[in-house]
C-alpha positions in Angstrom: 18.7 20.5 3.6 17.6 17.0 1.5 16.7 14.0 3.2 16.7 10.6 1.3 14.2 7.9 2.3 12.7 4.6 1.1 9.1 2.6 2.0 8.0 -1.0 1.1 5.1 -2.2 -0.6 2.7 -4.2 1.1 0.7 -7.5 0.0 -2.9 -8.7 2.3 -2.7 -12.0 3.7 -5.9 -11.9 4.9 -8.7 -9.8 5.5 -9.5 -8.1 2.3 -12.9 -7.0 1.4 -13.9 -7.4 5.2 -11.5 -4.1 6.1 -13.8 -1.9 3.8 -16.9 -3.4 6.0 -15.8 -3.2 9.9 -13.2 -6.6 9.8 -9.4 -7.1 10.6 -7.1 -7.0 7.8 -3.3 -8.6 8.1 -1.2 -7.1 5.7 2.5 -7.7 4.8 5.7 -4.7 4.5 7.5 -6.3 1.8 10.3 -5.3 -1.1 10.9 -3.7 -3.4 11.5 -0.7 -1.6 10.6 2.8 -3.3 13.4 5.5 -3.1 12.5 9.2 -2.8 14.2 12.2 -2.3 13.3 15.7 -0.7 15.6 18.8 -0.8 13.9 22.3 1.1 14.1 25.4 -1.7 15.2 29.0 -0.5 11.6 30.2 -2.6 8.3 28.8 -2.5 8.8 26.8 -5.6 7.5 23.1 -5.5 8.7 20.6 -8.1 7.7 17.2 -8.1 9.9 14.5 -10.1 8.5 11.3 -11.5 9.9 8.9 -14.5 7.3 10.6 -16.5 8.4 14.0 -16.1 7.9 17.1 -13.8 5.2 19.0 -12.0 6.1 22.7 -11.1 4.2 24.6 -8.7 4.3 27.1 -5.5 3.3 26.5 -1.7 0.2 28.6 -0.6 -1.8 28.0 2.9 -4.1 25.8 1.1 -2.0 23.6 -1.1 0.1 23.7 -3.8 -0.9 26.1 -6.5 0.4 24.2 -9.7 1.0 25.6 -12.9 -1.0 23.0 -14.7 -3.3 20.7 -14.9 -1.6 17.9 -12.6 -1.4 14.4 -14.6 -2.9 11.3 -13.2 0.5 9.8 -12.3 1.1 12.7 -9.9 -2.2 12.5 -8.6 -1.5 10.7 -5.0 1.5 12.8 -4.6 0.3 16.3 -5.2 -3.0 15.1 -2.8 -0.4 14.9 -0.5 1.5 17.6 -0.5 -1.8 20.2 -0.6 -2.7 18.2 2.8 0.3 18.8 4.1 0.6 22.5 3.4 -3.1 22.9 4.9 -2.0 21.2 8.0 1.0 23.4 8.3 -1.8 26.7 7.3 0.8 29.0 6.8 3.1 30.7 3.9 6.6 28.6 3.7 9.7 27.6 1.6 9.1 25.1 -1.3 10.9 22.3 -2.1 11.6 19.3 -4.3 10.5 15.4 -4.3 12.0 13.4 -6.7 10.4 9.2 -6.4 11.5 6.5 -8.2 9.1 4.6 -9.9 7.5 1.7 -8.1 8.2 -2.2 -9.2 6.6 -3.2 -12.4 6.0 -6.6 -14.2 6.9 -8.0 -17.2 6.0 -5.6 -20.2 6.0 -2.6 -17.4 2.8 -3.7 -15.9 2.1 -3.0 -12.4 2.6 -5.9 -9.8 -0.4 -5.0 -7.2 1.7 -4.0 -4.6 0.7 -0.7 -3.3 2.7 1.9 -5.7 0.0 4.5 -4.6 0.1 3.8 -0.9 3.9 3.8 -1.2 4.3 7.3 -2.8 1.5 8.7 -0.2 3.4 7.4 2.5 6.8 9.1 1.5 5.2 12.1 0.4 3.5 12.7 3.7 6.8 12.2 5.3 8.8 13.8 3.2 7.0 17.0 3.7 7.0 16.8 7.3 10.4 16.9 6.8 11.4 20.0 5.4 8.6 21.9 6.9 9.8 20.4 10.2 6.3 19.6 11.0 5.3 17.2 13.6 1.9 16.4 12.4 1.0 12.3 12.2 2.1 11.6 8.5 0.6 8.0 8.8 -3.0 10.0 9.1 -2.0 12.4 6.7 -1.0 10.0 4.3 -4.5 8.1 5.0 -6.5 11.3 4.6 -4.6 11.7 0.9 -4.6 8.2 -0.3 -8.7 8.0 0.5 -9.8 11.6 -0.7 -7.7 10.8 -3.7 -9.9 7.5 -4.2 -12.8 9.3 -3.8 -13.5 7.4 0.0 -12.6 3.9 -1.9 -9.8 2.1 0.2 -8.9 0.4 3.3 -5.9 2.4 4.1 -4.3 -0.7 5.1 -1.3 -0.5 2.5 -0.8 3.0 3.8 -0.9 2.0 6.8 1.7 -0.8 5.9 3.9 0.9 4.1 4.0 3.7 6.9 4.6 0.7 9.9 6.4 -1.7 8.2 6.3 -6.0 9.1 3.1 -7.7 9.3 0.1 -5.6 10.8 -3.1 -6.2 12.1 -5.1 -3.2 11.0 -8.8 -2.3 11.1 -10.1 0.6 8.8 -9.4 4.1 10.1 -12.6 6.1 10.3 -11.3 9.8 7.9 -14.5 11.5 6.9 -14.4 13.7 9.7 -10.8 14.4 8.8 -11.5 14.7 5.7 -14.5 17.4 5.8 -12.4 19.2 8.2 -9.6 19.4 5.1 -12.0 21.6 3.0 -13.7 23.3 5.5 -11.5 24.6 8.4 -10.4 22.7 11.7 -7.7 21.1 9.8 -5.0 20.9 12.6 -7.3 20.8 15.6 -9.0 17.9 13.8 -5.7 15.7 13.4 -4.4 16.3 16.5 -7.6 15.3 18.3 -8.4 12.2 16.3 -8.1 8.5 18.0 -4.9 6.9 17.2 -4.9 4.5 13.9 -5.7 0.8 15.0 -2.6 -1.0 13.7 -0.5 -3.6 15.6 2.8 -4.9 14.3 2.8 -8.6 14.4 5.8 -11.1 14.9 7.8 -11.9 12.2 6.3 -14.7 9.9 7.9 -17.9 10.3 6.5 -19.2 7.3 8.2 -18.5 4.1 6.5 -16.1 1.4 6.6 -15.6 -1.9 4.4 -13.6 -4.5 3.7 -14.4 -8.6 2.5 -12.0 -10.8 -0.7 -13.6 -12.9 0.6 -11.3 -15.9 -2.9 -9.5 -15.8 -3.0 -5.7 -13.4 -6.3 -5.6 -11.5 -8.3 -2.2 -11.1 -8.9 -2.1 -7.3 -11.2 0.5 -7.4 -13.4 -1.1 -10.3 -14.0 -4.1 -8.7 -14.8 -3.2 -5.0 -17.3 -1.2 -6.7 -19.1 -4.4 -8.7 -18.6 -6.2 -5.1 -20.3 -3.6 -3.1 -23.3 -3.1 -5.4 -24.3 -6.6 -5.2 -23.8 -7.6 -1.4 -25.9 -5.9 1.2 -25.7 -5.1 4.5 -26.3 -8.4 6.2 -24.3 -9.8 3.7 -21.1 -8.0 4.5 -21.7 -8.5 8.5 -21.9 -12.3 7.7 -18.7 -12.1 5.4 -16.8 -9.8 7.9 -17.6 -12.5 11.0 -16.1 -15.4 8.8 -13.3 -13.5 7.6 -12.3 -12.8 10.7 -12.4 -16.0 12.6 -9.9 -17.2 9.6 -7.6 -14.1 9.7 -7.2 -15.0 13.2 -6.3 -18.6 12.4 -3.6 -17.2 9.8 -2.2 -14.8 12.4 -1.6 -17.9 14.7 -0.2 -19.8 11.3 1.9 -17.2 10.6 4.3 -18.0 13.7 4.9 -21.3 12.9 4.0 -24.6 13.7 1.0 -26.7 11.9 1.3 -25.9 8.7 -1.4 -28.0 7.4 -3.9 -26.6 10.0 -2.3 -23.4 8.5 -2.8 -24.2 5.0 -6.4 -24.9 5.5 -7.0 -21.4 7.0 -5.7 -20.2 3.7 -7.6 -21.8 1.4 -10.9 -21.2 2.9 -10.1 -17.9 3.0 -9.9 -18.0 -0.8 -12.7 -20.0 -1.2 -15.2 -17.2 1.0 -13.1 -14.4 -1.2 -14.6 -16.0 -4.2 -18.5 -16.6 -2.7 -17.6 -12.9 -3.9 -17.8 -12.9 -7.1 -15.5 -14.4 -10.0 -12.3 -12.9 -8.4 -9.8 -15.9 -8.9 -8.8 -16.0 -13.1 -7.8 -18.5 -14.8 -4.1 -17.8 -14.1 -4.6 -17.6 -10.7 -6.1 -20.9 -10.2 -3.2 -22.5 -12.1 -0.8 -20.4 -9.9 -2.7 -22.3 -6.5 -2.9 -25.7 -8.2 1.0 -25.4 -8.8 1.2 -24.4 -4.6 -0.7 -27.3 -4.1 1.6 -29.6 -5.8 4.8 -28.4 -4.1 2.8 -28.8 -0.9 2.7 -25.0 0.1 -0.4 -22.7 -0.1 -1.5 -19.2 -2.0 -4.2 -17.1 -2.0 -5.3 -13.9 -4.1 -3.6 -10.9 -2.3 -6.0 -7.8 -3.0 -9.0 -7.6 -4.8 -8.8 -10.0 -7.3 -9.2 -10.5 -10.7 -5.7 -9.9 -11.7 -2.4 -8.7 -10.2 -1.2 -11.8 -8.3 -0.8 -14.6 -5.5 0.6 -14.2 -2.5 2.1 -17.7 -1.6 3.3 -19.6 1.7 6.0 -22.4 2.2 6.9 -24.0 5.4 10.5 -23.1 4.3 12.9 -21.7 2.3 13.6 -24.6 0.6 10.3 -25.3 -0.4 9.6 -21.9 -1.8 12.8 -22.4 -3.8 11.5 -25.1 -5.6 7.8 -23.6 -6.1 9.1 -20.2 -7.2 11.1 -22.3 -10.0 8.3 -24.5 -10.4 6.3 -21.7 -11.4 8.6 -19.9 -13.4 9.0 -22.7 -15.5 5.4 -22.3 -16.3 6.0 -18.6 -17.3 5.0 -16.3 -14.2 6.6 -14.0 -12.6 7.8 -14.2 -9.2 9.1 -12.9 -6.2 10.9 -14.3 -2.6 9.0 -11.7 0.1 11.0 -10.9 2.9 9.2 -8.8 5.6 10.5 -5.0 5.1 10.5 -1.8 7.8 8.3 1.1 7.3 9.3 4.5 5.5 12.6 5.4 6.8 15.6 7.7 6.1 18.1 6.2 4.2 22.2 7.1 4.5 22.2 7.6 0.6 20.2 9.5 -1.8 20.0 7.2 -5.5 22.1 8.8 -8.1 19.1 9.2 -10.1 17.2 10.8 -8.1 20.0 13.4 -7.4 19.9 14.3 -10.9 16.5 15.0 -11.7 16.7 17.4 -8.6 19.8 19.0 -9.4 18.2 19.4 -12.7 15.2 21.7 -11.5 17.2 23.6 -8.9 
């Protein structure tokens, strides 16, 4: 019994920072896709394959007991598989996950786009697979990503990756979920909780695009710095503005002013950076160039690294500013809006192997 599936990153188009505090966050499925594979075990052996190796373990009730220490590249995934097992609260066969490594930059660095999220997401569902579970994976995927993080997070590349397009999405309340994970309720507590606020948008008409600034942001780091400077006031100011632009990008999004559009964008990134210094160096250059080529970009995240997401009013003219920029030395990428986690007709060869190899 195996099941192959893949999941998209995501990139935000609006809304960051103001998710954490109450806002609306928009936030785009895109590619590349993340493979995985899952295959249920006759024992209650676990194996979890990565690029970097294996981690071996058995099912209990309570999680995964693993037989070491498990590695920081594991991290989201083994979260996920020990909520999983609590949910399903009872002794059952193991099995083996095998994910492919998540897009990378230039000199292997990470491109921003949700790597964690991703492998949460198909970890969640992979479980609920084999276990033939029918618990929410979206909030089980949630619960892991944000325990995981220590309560940092939006959710809303989990969220993403699990829904797939463009979605609306507001930050999902978990501490209750959570607290229930360590200290009994589990199931009861899932099943009981209010549905995740996420609404799939219409497809953008606007063409997208994404360049890598060469630099990898630490999310965690700088939401941090951001939050011990701003208080509360503050935030409920920033949220309130954020908003009333992210809703002027939704409309944009469909299609039809593009300058009125393009203006929406921009002041979003200019109230990003009333911030803090979010926007580097490379960045800047990378907006400038959108300017020139008459399309628009803004951060995408946190900031201070990782990359731009970019608009064009069409294809053609995110041709010519994806070369434009290339010629300057970036990285880039055409987005196309991707499906959620799904089950996919064939398994990568790959991934076969380093199954077949633990077996």
């Amino acid at each position: 019994m195996e099941r192959a599936l893949s999941a998209p990153g995501k990139l935000f188009v609006s809304g960051e920072y103001a998710v954490l505090w109450g806002g609306v966050s928009r936030v785009a499925a895109i590619g590349p896709r993340t493979a995985a594979l899952v295959r249920r075990r006759s024992d209650n052996r676990v194996h979890v394959c990565l690029e970097e190796g294996t981690l071996a373990g058995r099912t209990t009730p309570l999680g995964v007991k693993w037989e070491r220490e498990v590695p920081p590249g594991f991290s989201f995934v083994a979260r996920t598989l020990d909520e999983a097992l609590r949910l399903h609260g009872r002794e059952c066969v193991g099995f083996d996950l095998a994910l492919a490594p998540s897009a990378v930059g230039p000199n292997g660095r990470k491109l921003g786009m949700g790597g964690s999220a991703c492998a949460t997401v198909l970890a969640a569902d992979a479980v609920r697979y084999v276990l033939e579970e029918r618990f929410d994976a979206l909030k089980v995927a949630l619960v892991a990503h944000t325990a995981q993080q220590n309560g940092k997070g939006s959710g809303g590349d989990v969220a993403t990756s699990h829904a797939g397009g463009v979605v609306r999405y507001r930050r999902y309340a978990l501490s209750g979920l959570i607290e229930a994970s360590s200290t009994g309720g589990y199931r009861a507590a899932l099943d009981g909780s209010a549905p995740v606020d996420v609404w799939r948008l219409p497809t953008p008409r606007v063409s997208m695009g994404y360049a890598f600034t060469g630099e990898s942001a630490s999310t965690r780091v700088l939401i941090s710095q951001v939050e011990a400077k701003w208080g509360e006031q503050g935030r409920q100011d920033f949220v309130r503005r954020s908003d009333a632009l992210g809703q002027e990008i939704e409309q944009g999004l469909g299609g039809g002013d593009f300058r009125a559009f393009s203006e929406a964008v921009r002041e979003q990134q200019a109230l990003l950076q009333e911030l803090g210094p979010l926007e580097t160096e490379p960045m800047q250059r990378v907006l400038s160039l959108a300017s020139a080529y008459g399309c628009v970009g803004k951060q995408s995240g946190a900031g201070g690294g990782d990359g731009c997401i970019l608009f064009a009013p069409d294809a053609g003219q995110r041709a010519a500013l994806l070369e434009g920029i290339r010629a300057r030395g970036f990285h880039t990428l055409e987005l196309e809006v991707e499906p959620g986690v799904r089950g996919e007709a064939q398994a990568e060869p790959t991934l076969r192997s380093w199954l077949d190899a633990v077996r």
